[in-house]
C-alpha positions in Angstrom: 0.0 0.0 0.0 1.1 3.6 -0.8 2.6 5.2 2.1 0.3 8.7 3.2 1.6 11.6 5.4 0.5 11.3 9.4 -2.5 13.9 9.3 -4.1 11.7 12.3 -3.6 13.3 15.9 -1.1 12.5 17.9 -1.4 9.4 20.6 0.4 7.9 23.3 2.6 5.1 22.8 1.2 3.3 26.0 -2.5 3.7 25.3 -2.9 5.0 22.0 -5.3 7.8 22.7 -5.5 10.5 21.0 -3.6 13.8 23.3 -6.3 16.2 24.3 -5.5 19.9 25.4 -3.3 20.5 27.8 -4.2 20.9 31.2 -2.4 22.9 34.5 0.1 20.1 36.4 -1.9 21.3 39.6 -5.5 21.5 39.7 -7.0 24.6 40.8 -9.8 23.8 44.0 -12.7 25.9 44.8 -11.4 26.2 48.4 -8.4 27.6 47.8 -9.6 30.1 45.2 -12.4 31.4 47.0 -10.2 32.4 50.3 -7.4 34.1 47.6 -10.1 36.4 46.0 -11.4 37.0 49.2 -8.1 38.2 50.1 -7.6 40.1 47.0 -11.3 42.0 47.1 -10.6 42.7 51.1 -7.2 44.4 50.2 -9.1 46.1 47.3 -11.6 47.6 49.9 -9.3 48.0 52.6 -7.3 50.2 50.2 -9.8 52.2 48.9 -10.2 53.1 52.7 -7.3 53.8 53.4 -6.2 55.6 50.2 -9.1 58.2 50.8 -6.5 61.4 50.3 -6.9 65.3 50.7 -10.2 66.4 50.1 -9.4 70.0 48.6 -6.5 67.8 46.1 -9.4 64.8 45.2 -11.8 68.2 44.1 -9.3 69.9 42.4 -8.6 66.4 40.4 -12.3 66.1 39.4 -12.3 69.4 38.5 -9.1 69.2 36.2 -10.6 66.2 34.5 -13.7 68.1 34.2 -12.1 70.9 32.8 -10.1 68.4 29.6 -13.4 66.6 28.8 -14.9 70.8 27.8 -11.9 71.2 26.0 -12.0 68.3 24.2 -16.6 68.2 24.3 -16.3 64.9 25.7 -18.1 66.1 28.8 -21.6 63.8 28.3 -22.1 63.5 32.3 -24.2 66.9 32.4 -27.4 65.3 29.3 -26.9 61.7 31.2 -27.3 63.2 34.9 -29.9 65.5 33.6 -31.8 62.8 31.9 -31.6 60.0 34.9 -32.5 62.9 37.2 -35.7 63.7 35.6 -37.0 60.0 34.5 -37.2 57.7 37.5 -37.8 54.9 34.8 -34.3 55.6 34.2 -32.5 56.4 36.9 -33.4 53.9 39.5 -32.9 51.2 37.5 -29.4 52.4 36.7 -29.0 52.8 40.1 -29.7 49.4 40.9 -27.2 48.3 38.2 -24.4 50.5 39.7 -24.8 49.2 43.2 -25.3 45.7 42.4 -24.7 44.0 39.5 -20.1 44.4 39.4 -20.8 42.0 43.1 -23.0 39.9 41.0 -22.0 39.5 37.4 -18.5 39.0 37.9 -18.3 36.5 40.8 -20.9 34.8 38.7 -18.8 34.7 35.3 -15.1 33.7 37.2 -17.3 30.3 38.9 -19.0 29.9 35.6 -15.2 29.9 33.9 -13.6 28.0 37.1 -16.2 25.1 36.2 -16.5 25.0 32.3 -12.8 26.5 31.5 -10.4 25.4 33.9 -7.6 25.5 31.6 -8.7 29.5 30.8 -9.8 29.9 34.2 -6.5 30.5 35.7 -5.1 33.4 33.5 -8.3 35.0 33.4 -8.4 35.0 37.3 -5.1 36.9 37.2 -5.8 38.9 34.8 -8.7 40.8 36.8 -6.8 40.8 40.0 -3.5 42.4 38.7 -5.8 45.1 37.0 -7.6 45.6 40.3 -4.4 46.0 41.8 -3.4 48.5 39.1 -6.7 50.5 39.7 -5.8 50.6 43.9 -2.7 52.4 42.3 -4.5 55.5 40.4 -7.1 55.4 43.8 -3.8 56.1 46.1 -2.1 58.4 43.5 -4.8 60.4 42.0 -7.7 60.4 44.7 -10.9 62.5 42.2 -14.0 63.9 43.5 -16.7 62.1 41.8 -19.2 64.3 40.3 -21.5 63.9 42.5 -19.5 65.7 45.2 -19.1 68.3 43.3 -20.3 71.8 44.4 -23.9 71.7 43.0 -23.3 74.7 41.5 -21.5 72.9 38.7 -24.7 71.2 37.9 -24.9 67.5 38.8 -27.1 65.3 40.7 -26.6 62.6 43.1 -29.0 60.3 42.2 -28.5 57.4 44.4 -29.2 60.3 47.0 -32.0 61.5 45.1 -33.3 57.8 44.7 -32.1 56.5 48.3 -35.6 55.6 49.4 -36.0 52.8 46.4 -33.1 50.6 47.2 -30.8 49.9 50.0 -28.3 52.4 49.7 -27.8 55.4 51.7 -27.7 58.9 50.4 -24.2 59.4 51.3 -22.7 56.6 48.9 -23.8 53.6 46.9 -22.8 51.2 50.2 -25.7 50.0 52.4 -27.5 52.4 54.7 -24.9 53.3 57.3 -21.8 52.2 56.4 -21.1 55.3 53.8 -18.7 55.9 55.9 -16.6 53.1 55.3 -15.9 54.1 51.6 -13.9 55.6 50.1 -16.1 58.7 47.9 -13.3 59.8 45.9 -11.8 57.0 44.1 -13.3 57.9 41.1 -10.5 57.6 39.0 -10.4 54.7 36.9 -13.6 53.7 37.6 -13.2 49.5 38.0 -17.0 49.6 37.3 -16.1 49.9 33.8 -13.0 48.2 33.8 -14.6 44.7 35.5 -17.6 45.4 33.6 -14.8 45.2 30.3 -13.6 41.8 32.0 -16.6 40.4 31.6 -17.5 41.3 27.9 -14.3 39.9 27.0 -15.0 36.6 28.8 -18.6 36.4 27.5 -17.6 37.1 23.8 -14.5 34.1 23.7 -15.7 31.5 25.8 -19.3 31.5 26.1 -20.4 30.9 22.7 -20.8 32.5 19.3 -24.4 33.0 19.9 -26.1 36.2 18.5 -27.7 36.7 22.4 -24.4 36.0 23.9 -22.6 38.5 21.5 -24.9 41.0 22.2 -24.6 40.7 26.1 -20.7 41.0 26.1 -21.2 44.4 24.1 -23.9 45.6 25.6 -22.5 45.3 29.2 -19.7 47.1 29.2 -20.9 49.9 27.3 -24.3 50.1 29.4 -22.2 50.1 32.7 -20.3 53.1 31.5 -23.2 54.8 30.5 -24.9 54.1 34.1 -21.5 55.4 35.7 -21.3 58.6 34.3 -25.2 59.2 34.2 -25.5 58.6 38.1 -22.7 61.0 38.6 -20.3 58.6 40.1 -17.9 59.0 37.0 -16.7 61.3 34.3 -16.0 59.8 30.9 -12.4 59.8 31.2 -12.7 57.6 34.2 -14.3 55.5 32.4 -11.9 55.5 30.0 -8.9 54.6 32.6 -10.8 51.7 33.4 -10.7 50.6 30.4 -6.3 50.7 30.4 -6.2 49.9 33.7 -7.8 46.6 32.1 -5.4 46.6 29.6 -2.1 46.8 31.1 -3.6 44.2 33.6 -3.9 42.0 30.0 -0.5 42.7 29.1 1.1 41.9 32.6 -0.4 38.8 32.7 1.9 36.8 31.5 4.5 38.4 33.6 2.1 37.7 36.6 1.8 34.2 36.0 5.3 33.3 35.7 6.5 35.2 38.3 3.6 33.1 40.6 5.2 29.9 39.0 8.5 30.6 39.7 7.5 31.5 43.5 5.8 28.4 43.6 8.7 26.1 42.7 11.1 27.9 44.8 8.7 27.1 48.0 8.6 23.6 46.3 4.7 23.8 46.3 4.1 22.5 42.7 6.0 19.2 43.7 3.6 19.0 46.4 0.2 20.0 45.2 1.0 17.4 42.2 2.4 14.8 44.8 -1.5 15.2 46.6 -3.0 15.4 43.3 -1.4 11.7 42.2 -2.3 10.1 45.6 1.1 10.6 47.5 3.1 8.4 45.1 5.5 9.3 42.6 3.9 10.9 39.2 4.1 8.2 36.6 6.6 9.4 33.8 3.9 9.7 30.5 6.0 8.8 27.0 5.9 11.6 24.8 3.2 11.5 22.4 3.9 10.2 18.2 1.3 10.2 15.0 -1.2 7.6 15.4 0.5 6.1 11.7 4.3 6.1 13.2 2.4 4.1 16.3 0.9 1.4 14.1 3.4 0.8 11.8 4.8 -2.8 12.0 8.3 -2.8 14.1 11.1 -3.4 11.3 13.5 -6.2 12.2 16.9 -5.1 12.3 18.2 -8.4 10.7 19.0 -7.9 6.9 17.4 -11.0 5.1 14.3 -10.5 7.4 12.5 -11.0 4.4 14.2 -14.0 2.8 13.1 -17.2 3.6 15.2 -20.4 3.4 14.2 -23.9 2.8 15.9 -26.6 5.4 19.1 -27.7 3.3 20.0 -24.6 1.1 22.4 -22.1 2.1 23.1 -18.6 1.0 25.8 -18.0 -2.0 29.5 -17.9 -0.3 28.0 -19.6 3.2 31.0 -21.0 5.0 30.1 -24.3 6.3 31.3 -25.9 9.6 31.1 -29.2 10.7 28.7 -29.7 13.8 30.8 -31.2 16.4 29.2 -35.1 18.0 26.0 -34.3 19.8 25.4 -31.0 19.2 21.7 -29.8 18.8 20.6 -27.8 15.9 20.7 -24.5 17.9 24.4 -25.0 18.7 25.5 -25.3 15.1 27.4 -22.7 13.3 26.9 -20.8 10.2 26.1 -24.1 8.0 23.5 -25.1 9.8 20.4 -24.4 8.1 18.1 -21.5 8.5 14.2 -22.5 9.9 11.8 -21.5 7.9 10.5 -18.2 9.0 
């Protein structure tokens, strides 16, 4: 038969199954992710606390950025607030979405990824937290009055103030009634709203399907969310547009992210040990590497030249030197004259 290129998938020599994607050498656990995101969400808060900075610097900041966006007419907080201010059919429901749904929507999407994507899961995981991280930055750095804080002379409205008795916010800040307090109001700048609600767009459009309601959702999130922001007056549009890079250099550090973690990990030796648990305590079985399923069925190739030749008993090949058997030897302790068995 004609011989034909490999174009099968590649299989193991021990089993011959076909080699599927590759997966992490440690698998992630819901108990140990939960606690690290935990973490990373409580240092979030905590810094936002902490970081609150000078009032009188955090209004001059707003009112710099307020100030470019004239210059440049990209100030469209003034129509939105004055549009969510005057239709309650509006404005409380973008309320609701500002105050609720980043808790909701993307806790929801990283245990929908953690449990259909595992192999995605991990660098898309890190890939929100190191932007997060990057976002407490410009809070600590740049602390910006929100609009809504604004002297009312410049013409906004609070409206999670204005709207406080429909939800459970208090008219002080979008937190619970009560613990306003506890915020910190002027970390306006990036606004993470955007930037998670970017985060999940992205997720939505690559892993959840090629639907046309799917591709609709991750569009319309992200730009609904910065539409919300800036029409409650909890934003300006350049905000909105930091959380959008703050997303993106969180994309492009990544990589670094991860292999930095990996590297920290074997020094500590906890890859050898996770993978040790992970295998039952034993040693990990060394896996063959992987060849074309056609190189793997081929017939071994005997390494003996006349493999092919066959020899009847009594006739010898051209040139054979023959030796005389000595008294009682068996057929197998001949020499070169004895003859071949038939094969």
């Amino acid at each position: 038969m004609p011989q034909t290129e490999a174009t099968e998938a590649p299989v193991t020599r021990r089993t011959g199954a076909p080699v599927t994607e590759a997966t992490p050498d440690t698998r992630l656990r819901w108990w140990t992710e939960l606690p690290l995101i935990l973490l990373v969400y409580g240092a979030y808060s905590a810094g936002r606390l902490l970081a609150r900075g000078d009032t009188s610097h955090a209004v001059d900041h707003g009112l710099a950025i307020l100030r470019i966006e004239k210059a440049f007419r990209l100030n469209a907080e003034h129509p939105l607030n004055r549009l969510f201010t005057r239709e309650p059919w509006i404005g409380i429901p973008a309320d609701f979405w500002y105050a609720s749904l980043h808790y909701l929507v993307t806790p929801a999407l990283l245990v929908w990824l953690f449990r259909s994507h595992a192999v995605r899961y991990r660098a898309a995981r890190t890939w929100l937290l190191t932007s997060t991280f990057i976002g407490l930055i410009g809070f600590t750095l740049l602390p910006t009055c929100p609009p809504r804080l604004l002297n009312p002379a410049h013409g906004f409205v609070d409206t999670m103030a204005h709207y406080s008795s429909w939800g459970w916010w208090g008219g002080e800040a979008s937190a619970p009634r009560g613990l306003g307090g506890m915020t910190n109001q002027y970390a306006a700048m990036p606004s993470l709203h955007v930037g998670w609600a970017l985060w999940c767009g992205v997720i939505l459009w690559r892993f959840a399907g090629g639907s046309r309601l799917v591709r609709t959702a991750a569009v319309a999130y992200p730009l609904i969310t910065t539409i919300v922001v800036m029409g409650t007056a909890n934003h300006y549009f350049l905000d909105a547009v930091a959380g959008a890079a703050v997303m993106g250099a969180g994309l492009l550090l990544t990589p670094l992210v991860l292999r930095l973690a990996d590297q920290w990990r074997d020094s500590l030796g906890l890859s050898a040990a996770a993978a040790s648990r992970f295998d039952g305590g034993g040693p990990r079985p060394v896996t063959e590497p992987a060849v074309p399923a056609t190189v793997a069925s081929r017939p071994s190739i005997s390494p003996i030249v006349s493999g092919e030749c066959q020899t009847s008993p009594g006739e010898r090949i051209p040139r054979q030197r023959i030796t005389d058997p000595e008294p009682g030897a068996t057929p197998s302790q001949t020499g070169d004259g004895a003859a071949a068995a038939a094969r």
